[in-house]
GUROSE-426594 format. One record per residue: residue number from 1; x, y, z of N, C-alpha, C in turn. Coordinates in pm, 1 decimal. Atoms other than C-alpha are relative to their C-alpha. Example, Ala and Ser with C-alpha at 12.3 -4.5 7.8 and 13.67 -1.06 7.14 Angstrom:
+-----+----------+----------+----------+----------+----------+----------+----------+----------+----------+
! seq !      npx !      npy !      npz !     capx !     capy !     capz !      cpx !      cpy !      cpz !
+-----+----------+----------+----------+----------+----------+----------+----------+----------+----------+
!   1 !     89.0 !   -119.0 !      0.0 !   1230.0 !   -450.0 !    780.0 !     90.0 !    120.0 !      0.0 !
!   2 !    -82.0 !   -119.0 !     -6.0 !   1367.0 !   -106.0 !    714.0 !    -77.0 !    109.0 !     73.0 !
+-----+----------+----------+----------+----------+----------+----------+----------+----------+----------+
//
This chain:
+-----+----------+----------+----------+----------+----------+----------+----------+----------+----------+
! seq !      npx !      npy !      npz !     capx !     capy !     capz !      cpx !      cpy !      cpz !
+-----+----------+----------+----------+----------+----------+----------+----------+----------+----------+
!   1 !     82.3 !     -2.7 !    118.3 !   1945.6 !    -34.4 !   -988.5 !   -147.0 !    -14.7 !     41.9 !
!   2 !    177.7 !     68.2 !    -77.8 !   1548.7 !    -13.7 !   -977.4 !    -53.8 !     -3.6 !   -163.9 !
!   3 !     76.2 !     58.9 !    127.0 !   1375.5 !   -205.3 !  -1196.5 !   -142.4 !    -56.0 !     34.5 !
!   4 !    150.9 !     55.7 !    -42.3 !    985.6 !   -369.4 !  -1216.3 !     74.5 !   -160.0 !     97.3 !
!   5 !      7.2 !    131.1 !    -79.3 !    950.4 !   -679.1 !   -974.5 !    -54.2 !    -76.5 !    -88.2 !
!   6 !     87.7 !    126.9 !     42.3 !    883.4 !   -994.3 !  -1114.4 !    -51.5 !   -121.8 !     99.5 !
!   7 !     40.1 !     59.6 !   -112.6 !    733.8 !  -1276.2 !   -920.3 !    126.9 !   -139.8 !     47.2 !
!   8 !   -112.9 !      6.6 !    -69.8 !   1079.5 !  -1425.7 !   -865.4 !     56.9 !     58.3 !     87.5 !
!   9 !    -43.2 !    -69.9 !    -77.5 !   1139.4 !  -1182.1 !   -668.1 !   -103.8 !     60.7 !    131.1 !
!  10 !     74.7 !      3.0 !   -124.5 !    862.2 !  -1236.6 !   -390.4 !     19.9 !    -18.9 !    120.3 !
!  11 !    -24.7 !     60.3 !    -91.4 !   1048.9 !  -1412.5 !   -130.7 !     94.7 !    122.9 !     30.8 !
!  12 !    -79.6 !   -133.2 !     23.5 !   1322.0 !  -1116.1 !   -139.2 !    -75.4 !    104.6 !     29.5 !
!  13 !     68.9 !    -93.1 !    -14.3 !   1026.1 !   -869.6 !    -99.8 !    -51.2 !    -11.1 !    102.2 !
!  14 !     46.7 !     39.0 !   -111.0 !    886.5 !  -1064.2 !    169.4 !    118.2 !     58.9 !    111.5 !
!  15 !   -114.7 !    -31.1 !   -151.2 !   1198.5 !  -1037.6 !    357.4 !     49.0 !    153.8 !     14.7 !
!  16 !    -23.1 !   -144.8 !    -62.9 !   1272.9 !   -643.2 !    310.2 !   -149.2 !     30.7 !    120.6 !
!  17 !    136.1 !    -18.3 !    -65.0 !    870.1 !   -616.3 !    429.4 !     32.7 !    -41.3 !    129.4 !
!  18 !      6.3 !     47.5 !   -124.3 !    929.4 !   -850.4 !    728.4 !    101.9 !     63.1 !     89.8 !
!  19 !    -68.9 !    -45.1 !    -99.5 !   1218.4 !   -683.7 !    870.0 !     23.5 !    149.6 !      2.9 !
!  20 !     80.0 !   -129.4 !     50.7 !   1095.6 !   -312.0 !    744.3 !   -134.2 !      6.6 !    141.4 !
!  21 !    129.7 !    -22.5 !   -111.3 !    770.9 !   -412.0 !    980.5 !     62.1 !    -55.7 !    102.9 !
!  22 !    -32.3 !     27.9 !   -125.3 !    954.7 !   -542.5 !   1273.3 !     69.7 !    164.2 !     50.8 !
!  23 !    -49.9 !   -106.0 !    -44.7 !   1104.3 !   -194.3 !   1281.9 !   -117.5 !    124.8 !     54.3 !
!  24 !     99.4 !   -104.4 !    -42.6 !    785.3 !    -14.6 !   1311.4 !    -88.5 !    -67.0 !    103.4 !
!  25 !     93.7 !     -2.4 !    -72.1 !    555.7 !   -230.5 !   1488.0 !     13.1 !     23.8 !    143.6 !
!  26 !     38.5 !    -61.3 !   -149.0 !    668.0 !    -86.6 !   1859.3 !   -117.0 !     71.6 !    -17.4 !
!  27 !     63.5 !   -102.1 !     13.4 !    447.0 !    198.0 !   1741.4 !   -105.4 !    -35.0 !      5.5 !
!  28 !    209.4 !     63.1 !    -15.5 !    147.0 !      1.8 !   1657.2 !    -93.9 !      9.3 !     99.8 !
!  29 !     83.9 !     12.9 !   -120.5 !   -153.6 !    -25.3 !   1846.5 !      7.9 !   -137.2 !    -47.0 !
!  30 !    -48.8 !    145.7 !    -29.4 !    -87.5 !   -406.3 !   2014.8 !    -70.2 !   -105.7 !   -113.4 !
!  31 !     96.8 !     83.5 !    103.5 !   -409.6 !   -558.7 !   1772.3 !     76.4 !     -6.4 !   -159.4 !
!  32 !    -49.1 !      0.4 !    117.6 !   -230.2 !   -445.5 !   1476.7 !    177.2 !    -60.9 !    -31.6 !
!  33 !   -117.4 !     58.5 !     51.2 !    150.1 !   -588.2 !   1534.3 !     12.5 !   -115.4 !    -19.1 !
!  34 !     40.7 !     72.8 !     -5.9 !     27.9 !   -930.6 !   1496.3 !    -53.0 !    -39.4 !   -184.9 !
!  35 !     95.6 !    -21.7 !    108.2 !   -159.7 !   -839.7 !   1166.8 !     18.0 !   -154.2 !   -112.8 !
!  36 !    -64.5 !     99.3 !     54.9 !     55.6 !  -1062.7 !    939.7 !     80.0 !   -109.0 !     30.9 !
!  37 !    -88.1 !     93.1 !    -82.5 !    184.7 !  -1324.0 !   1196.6 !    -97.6 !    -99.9 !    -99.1 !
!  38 !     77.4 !    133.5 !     27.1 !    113.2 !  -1679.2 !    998.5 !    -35.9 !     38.8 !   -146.5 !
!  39 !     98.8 !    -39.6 !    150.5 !     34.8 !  -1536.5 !    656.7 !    206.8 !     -1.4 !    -79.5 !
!  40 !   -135.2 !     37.3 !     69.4 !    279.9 !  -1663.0 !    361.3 !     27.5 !     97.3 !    -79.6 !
!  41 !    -46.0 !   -143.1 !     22.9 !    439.0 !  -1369.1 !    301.2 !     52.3 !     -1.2 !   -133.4 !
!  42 !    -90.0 !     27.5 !     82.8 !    615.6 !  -1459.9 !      9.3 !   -114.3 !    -10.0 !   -116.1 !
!  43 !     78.5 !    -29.8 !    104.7 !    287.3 !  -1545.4 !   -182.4 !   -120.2 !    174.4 !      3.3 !
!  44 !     98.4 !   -163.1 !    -21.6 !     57.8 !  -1209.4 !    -30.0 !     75.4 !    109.7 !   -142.2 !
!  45 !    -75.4 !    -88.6 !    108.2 !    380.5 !  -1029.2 !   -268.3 !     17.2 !    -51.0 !   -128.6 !
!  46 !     49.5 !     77.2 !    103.6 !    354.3 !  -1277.0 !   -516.8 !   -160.2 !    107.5 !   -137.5 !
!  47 !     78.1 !    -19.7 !     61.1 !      8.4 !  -1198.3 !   -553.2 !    -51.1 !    192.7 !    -26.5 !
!  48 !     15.4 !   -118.2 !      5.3 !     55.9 !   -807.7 !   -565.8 !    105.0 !     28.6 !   -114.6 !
!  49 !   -101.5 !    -12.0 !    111.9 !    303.2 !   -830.4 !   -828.4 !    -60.0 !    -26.2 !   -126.9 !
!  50 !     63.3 !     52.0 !    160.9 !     76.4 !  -1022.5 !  -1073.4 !    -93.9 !     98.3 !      3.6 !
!  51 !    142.5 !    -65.9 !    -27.2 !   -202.1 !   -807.5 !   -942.6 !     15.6 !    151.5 !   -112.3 !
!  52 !    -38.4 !   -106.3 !    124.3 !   -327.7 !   -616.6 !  -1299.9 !     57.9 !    190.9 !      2.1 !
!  53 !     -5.5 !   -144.4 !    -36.7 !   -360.3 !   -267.3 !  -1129.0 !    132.1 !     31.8 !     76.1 !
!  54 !   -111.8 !    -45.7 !    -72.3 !    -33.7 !   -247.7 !   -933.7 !    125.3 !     -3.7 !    -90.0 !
!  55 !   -118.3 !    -42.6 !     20.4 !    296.4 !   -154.6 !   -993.9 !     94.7 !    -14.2 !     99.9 !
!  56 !   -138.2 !      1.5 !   -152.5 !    630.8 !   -289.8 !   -790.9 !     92.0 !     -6.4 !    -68.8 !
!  57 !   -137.9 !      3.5 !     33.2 !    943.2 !   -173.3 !   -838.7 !     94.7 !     -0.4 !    117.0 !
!  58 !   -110.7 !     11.6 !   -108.8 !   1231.5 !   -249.6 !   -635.2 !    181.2 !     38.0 !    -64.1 !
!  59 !   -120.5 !    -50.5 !     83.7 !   1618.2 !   -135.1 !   -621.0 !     80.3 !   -135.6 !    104.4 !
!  60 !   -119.5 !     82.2 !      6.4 !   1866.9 !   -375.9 !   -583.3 !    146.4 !     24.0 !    -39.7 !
!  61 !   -182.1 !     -4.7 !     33.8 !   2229.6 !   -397.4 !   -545.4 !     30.1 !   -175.3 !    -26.0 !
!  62 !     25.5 !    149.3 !     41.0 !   2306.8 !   -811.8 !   -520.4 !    -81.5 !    -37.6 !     82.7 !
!  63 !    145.4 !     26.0 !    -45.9 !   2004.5 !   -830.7 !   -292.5 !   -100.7 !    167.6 !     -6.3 !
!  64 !    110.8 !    -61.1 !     37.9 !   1673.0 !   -659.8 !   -280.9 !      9.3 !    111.4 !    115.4 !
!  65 !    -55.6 !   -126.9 !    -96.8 !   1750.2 !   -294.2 !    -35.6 !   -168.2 !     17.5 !     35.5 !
!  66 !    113.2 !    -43.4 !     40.6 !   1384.1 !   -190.7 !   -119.2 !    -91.5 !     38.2 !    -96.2 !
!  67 !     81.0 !     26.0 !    129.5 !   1047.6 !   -168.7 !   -314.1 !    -70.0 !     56.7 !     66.7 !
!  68 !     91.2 !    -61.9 !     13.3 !    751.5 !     31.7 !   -387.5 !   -136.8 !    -18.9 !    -66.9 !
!  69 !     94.0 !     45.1 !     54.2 !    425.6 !    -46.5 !   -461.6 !   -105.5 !    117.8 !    -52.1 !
!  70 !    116.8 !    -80.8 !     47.2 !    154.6 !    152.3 !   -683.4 !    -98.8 !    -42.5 !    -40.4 !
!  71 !    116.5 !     45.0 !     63.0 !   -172.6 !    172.8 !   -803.8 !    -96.0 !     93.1 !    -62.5 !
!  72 !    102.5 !    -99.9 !     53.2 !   -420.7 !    385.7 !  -1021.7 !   -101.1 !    -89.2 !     37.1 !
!  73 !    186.2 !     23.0 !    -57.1 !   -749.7 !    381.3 !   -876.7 !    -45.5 !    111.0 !    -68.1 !
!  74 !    118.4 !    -89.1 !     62.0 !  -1070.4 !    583.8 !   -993.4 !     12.8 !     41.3 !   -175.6 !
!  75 !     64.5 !     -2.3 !    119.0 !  -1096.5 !    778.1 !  -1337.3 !    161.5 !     58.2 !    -62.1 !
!  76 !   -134.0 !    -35.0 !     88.0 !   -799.8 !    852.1 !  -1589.7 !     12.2 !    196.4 !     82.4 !
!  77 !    -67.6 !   -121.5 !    -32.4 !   -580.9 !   1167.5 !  -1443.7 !    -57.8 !     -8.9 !    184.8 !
!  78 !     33.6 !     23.5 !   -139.2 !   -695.9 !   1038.0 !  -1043.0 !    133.7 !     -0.9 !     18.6 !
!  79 !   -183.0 !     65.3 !    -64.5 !   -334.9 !   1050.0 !   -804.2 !      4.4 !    -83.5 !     -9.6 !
!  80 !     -7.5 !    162.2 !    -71.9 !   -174.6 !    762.6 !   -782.1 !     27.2 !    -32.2 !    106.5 !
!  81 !     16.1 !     17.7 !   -146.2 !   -197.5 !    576.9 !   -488.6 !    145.2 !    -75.8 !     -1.9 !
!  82 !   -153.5 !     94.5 !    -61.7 !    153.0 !    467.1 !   -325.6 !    -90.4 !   -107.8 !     71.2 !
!  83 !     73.1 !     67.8 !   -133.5 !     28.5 !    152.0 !   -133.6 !     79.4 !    -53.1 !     75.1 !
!  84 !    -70.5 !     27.5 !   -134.0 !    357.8 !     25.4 !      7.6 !    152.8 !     86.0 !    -76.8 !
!  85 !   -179.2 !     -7.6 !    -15.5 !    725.3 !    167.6 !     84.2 !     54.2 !    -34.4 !     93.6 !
!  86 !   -106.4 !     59.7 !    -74.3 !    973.5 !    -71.1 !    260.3 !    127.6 !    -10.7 !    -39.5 !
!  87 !   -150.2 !     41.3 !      7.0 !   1292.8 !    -62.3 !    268.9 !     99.8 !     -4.5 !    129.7 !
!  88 !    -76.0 !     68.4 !   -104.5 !   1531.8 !   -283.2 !    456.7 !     79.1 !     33.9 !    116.3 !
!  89 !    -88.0 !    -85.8 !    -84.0 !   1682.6 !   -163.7 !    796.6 !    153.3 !     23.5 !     -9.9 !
!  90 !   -182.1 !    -24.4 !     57.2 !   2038.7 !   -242.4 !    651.2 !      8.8 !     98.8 !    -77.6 !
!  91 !    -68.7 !    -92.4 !    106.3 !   1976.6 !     25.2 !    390.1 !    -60.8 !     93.0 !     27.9 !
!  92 !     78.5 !    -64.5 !    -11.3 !   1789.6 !    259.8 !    536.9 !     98.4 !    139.7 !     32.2 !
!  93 !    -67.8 !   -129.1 !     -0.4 !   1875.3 !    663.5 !    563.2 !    121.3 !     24.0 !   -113.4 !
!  94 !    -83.8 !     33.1 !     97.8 !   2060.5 !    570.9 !    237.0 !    -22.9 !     73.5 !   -169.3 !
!  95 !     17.0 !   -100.4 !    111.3 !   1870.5 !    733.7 !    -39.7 !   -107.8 !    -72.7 !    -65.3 !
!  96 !     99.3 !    131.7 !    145.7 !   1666.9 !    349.7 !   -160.3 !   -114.4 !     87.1 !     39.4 !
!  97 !    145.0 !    -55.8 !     29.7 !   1350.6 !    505.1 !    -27.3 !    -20.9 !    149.6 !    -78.2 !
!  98 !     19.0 !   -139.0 !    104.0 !   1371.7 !    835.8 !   -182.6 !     41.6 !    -18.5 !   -186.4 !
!  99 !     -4.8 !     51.6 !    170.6 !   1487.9 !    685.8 !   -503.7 !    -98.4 !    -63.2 !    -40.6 !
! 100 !     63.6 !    174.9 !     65.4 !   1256.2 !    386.9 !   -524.6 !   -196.9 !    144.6 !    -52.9 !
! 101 !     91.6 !   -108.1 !     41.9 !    960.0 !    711.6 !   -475.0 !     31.0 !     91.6 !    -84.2 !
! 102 !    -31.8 !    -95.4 !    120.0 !   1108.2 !    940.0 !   -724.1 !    -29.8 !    -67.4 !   -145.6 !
! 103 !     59.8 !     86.0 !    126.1 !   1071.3 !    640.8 !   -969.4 !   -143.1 !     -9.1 !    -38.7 !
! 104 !    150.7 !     55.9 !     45.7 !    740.9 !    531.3 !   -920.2 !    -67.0 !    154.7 !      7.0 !
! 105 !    104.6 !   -102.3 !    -18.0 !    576.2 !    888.7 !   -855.8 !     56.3 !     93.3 !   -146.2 !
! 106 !    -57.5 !    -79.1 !     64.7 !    825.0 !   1095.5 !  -1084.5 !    -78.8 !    151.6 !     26.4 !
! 107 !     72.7 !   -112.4 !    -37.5 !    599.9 !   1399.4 !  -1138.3 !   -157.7 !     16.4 !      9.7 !
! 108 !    136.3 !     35.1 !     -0.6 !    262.1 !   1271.4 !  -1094.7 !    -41.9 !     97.5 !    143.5 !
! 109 !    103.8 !     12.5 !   -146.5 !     -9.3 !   1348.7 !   -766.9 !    -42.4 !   -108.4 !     35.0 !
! 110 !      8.5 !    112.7 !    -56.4 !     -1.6 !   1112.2 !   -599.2 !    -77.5 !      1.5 !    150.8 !
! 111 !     66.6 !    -15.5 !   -131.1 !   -147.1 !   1020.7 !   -241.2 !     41.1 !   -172.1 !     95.2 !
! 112 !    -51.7 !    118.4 !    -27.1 !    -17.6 !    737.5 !      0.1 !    -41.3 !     29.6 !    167.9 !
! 113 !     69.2 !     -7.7 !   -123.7 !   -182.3 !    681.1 !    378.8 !    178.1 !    -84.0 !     90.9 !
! 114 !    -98.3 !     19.6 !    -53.8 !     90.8 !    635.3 !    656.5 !    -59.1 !    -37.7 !    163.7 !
! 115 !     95.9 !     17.1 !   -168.4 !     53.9 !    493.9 !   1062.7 !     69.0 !    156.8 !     54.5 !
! 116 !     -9.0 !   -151.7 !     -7.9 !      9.4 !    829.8 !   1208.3 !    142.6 !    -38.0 !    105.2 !
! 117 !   -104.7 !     -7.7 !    -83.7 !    252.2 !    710.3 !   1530.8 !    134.9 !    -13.6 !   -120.9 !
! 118 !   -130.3 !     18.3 !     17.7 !    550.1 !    652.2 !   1291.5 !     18.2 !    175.7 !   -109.7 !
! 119 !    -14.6 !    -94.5 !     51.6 !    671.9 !    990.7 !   1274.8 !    101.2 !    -19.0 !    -95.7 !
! 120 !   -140.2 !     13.5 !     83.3 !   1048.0 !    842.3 !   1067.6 !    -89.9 !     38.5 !   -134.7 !
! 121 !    100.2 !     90.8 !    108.9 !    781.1 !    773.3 !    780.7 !    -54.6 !    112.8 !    -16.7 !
! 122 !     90.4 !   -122.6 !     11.7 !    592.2 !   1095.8 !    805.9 !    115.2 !    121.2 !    -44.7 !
! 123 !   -139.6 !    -73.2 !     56.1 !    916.6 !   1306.5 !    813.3 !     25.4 !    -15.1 !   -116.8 !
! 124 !    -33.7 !     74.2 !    104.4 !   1073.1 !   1119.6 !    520.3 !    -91.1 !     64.4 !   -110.9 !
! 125 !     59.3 !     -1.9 !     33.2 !    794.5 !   1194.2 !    330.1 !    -46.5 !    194.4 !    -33.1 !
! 126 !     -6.0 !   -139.7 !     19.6 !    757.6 !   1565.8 !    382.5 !    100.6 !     87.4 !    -22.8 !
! 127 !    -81.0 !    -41.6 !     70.6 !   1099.4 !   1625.4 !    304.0 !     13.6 !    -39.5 !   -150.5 !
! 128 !     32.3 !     78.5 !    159.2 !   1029.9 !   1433.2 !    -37.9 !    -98.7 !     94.6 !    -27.2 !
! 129 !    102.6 !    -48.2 !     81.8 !    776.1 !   1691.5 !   -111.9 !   -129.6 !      8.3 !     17.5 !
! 130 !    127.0 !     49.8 !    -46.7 !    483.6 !   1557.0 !     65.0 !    -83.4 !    103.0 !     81.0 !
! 131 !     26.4 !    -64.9 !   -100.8 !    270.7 !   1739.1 !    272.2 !   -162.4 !   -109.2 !     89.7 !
! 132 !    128.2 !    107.0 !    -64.9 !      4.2 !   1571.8 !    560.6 !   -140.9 !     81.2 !      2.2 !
! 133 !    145.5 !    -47.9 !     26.1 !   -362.2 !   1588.3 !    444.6 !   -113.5 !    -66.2 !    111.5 !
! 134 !    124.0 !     18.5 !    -67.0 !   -523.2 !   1495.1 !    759.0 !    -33.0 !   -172.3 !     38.1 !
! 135 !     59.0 !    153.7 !    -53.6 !   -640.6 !   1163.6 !    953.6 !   -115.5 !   -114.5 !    -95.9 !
! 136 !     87.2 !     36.3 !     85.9 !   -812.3 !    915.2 !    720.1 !   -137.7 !    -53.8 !     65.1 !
! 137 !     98.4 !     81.2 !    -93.4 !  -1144.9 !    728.3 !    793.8 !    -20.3 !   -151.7 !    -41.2 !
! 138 !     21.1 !    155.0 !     20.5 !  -1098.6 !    411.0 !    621.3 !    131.2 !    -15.5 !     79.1 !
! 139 !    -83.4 !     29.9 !    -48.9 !   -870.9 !    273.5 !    822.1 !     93.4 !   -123.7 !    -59.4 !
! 140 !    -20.2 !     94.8 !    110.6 !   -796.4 !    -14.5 !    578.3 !     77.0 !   -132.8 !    112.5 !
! 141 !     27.3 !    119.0 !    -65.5 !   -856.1 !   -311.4 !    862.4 !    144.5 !      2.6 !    119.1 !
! 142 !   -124.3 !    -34.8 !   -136.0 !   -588.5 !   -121.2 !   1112.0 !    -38.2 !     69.2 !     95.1 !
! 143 !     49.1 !    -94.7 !   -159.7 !   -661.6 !    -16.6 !   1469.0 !     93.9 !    140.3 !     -9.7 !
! 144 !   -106.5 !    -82.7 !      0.2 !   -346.5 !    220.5 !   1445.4 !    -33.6 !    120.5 !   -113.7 !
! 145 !     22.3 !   -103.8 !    107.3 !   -451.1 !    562.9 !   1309.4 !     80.5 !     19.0 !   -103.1 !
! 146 !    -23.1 !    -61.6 !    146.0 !   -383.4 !    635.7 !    945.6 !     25.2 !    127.3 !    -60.1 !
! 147 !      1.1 !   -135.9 !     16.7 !   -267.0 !    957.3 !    809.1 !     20.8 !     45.3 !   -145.6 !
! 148 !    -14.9 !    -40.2 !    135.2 !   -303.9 !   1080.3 !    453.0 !     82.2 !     84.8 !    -59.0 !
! 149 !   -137.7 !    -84.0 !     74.1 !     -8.0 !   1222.2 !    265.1 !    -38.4 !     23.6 !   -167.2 !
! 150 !      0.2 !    -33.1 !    136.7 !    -33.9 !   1384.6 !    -55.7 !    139.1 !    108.4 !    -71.0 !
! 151 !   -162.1 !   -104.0 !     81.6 !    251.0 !   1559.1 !   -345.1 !    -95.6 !     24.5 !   -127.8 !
! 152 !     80.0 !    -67.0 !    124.9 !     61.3 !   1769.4 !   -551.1 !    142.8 !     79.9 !    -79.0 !
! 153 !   -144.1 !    -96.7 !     74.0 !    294.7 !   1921.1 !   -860.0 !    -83.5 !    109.6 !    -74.3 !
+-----+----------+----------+----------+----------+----------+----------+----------+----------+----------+
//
């Protein structure tokens, strides 16, 4: 089932995230797998859940598989911005991430930045519809190049 996150359901989000990013950070550049060592993970999702502009939905069976985070930025009819998709290495190649994005994007334009080394993530993504728009320049406080994905309908 995917439904909105509430902030009961932070610690649960924390833990797909934490073991979601232990799967990617080989790839990282070394400065960036570190990023969130020491940081209370449980409130960072907390506070992205209450946070007015976002949107988290997660799918659940009797725990939390995976969740998706959104956000409208700029002026009414701007893409929306994906800002996170994790989902858990137990459920992964399963269908939660392509479901949990079919929810939150449905038929919008959207646009969501990816680490360029993780090709699983880049793939994934261009079979969903996506196509890659190119190296970003904000890097958004990551050594590990960034790569801009967009799904225009």
């Amino acid at each position: 089932m995917i439904r909105d996150a509430g902030t009961d359901d932070a610690a649960a989000i924390a833990e797909v995230f934490s073991a979601a990013w232990e799967q990617i950070t080989p790839a990282l550049d070394p400065a960036d797998r570190t990023i969130f060592a020491g940081r209370d993970l449980t409130a960072m999702w907390r506070g992205t859940i209450r946070h007015p502009n976002r949107r988290v939905l997660l799918r659940h069976d009797e725990q939390v598989q995976g969740f998706v985070v959104t956000a409208r930025t700029g002026e009414l009819g701007a893409p929306l911005h994906v800002r996170s998709l994790y989902v858990h290495p137990h459920h992964g190649r399963r269908g939660v991430g392509a479901a949990l994005l079919s929810a939150a994007v449905a038929d919008q334009p959207a646009w969501l930045t990816v680490f360029e080394p993780n090709t699983a993530a880049r793939s994934f993504y261009r079979r969903n519809g996506w196509h890659d728009a190119g190296p970003v320049d904000d890097q958004e406080g990551f050594s590990t190049p960034l790569r801009r994905m967009e799904r225009t309908v």
